[in-house]
C-alpha positions as CSV (number, residue, x, y, z in Angstrom):
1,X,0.0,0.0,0.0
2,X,1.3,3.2,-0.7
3,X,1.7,5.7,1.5
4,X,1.1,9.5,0.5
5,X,1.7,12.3,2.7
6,X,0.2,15.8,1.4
7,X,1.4,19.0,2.6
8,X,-1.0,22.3,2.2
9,X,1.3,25.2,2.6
10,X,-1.5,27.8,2.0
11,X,-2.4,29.9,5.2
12,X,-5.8,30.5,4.0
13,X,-8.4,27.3,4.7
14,X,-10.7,28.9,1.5
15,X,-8.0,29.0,-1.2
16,X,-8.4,26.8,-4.5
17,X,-5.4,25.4,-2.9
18,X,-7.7,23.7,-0.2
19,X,-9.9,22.2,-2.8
20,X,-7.2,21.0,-4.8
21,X,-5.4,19.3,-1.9
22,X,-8.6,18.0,-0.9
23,X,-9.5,16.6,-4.8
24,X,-6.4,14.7,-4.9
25,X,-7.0,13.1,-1.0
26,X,-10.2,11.6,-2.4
27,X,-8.9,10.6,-5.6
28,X,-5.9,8.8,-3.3
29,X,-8.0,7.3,-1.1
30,X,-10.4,5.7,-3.5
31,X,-7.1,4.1,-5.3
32,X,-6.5,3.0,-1.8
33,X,-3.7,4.4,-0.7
34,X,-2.9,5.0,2.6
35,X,-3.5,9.3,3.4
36,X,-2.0,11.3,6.3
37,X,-2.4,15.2,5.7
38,X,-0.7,18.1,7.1
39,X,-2.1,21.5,6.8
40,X,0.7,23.8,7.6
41,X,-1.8,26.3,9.4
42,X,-3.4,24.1,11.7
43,X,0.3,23.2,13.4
44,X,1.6,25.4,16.2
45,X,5.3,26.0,15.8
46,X,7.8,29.2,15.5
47,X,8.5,29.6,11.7
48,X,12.4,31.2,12.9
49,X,15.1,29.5,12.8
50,X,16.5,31.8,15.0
51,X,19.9,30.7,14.9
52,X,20.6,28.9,11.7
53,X,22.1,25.7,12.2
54,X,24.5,27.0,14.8
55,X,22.4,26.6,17.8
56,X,19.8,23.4,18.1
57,X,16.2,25.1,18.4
58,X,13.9,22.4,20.3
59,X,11.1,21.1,18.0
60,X,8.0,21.6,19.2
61,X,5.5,18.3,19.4
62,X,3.8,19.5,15.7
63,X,6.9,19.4,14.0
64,X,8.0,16.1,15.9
65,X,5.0,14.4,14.3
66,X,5.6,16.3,11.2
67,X,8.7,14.9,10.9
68,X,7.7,11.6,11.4
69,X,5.5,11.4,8.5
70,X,7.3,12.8,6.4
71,X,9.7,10.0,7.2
72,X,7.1,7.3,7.2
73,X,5.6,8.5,3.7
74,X,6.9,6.9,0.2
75,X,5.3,10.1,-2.0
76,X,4.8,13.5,-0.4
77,X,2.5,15.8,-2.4
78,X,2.7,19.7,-1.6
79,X,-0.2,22.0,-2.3
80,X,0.9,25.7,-2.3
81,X,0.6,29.1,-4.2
82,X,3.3,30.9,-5.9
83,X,4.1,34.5,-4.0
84,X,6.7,36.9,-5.1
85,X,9.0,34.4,-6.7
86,X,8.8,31.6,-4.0
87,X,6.3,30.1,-1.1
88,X,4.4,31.2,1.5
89,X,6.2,32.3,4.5
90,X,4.7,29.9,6.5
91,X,5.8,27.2,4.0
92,X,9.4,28.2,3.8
93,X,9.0,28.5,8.1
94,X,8.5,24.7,7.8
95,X,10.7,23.4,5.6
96,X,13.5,25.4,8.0
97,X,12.5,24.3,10.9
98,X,12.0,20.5,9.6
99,X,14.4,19.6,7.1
100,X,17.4,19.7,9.5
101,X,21.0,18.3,9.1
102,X,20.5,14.6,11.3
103,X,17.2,14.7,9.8
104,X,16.6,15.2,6.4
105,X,20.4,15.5,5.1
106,X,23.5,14.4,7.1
107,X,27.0,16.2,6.6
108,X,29.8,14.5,5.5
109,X,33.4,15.4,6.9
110,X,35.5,16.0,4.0
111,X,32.8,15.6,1.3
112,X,31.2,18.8,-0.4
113,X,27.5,17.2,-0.7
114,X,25.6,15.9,2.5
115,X,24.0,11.9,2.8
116,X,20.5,12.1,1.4
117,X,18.2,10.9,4.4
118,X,15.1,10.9,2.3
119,X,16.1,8.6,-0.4
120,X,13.7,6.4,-1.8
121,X,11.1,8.8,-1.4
122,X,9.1,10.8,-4.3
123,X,6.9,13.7,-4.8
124,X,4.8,16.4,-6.3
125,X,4.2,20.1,-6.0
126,X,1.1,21.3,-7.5
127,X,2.1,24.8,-7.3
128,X,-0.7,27.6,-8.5
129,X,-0.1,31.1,-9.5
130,X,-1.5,34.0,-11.2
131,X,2.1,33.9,-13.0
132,X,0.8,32.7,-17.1
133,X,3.2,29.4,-17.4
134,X,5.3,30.8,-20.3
135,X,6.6,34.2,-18.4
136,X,7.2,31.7,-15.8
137,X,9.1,29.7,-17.4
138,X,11.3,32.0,-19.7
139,X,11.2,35.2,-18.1
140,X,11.4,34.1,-14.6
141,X,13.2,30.9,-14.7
142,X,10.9,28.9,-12.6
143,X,12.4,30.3,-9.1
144,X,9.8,28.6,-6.9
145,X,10.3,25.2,-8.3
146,X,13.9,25.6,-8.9
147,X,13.8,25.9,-4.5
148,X,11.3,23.4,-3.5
149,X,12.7,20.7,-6.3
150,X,16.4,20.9,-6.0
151,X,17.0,23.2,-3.1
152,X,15.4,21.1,-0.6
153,X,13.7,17.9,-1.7
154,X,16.4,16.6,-4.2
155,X,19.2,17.8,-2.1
156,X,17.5,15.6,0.6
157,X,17.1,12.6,-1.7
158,X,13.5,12.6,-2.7
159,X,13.8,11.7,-6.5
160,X,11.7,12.1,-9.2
161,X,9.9,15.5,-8.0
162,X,6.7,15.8,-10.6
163,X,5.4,19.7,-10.9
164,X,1.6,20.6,-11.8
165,X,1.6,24.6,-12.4
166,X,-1.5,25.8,-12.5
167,X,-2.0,29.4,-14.0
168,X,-3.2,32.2,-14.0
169,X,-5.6,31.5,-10.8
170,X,-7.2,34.7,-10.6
171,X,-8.4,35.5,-13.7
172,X,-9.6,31.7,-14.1
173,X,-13.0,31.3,-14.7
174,X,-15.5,28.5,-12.4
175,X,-15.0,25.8,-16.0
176,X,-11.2,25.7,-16.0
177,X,-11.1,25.1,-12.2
178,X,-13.5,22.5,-12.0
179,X,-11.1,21.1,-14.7
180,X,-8.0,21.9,-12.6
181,X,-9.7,20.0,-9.6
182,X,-10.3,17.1,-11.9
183,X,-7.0,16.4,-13.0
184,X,-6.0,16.8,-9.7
185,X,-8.5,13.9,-8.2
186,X,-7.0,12.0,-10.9
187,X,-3.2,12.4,-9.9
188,X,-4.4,11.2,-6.4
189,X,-6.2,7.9,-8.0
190,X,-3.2,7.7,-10.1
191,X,-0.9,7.8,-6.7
192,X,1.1,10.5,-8.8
């Protein structure tokens, strides 16, 4: 049985990111996979990490048992919008605070690359934006996915990272996101 692990990075419960995350949950568990969510909102931690890597900050019990499904999970899938070049605040707050050297990557004395800690692991970012995909891509470079893909979840050993862009959100009409929400539901019943 697989088991997915979807992350919702928006702060705001009534975003289209909500329904899509929650299209792709029922699409997931009707293949039959096994579904544990995170919605970055609901957890109570300190986005800061106040000291870099320099001083350990203590984890509070949310991100312990954040941590331990992201561990436990064979495909993660992260919902989250596309704001001023990268994520959410309270998205990047996470990732600091959880994907820690010991944790997610290990250091190696003498080596200029770290041991990957979440090998074996895969993933997907559905990522929306009011961004068109072509200015995105050309003009912009794709910074957010450039970050999330090989800035933190390749660099930590999850491999192959899938990307759904989805754009321009805010001048979509009702028809194209009831198409968006489709295609999402059927990435969850695909397990993708």
């Amino acid at each position: 049985m697989k088991n997915i692990l979807i992350i919702n990075g928006h702060p705001d419960k009534e975003s289209f990111n909500w329904a899509l995350s929650e299209s792709y949950t029922k699409g997931a568990i009707m293949a039959g996979a096994k579904v544990g969510i995170i919605n970055l909102i609901d957890l109570k931690f300190d986005p800061n990490l106040k000291y870099g890597y320099r001083i350990p900050y203590p984890l509070e019990p949310d991100l312990e048992e954040a941590i331990a499904k992201i561990k436990d999970a064979n495909h993660i899938v992260w919902f989250f919008p596309m704001w001023w070049y990268g994520t959410p605040a309270l998205l990047k707050g996470f990732i600091d605070r959880t994907f820690l050297p010991g944790v997610t990557f290990k250091y190696q004395k003498g080596k200029v690359f770290p041991n990957k800690l979440l090998k074996g692991k895969t993933s997907r970012m559905v990522i929306t934006s009011d961004t068109v995909s072509w200015y995105h891509s050309l003009v912009m470079k794709k910074p957010v996915i450039n970050h999330m893909k090989k800035g933190v979840l390749e660099f930590c050993g999850i491999k192959p990272v899938k990307t759904t862009y989805l754009a321009p959100i805010k001048s979509s009409s009702l028809e194209q996101r009831k198409k968006w929400l489709f295609k999402i539901g059927k990435l969850g019943e695909a397990l993708k």
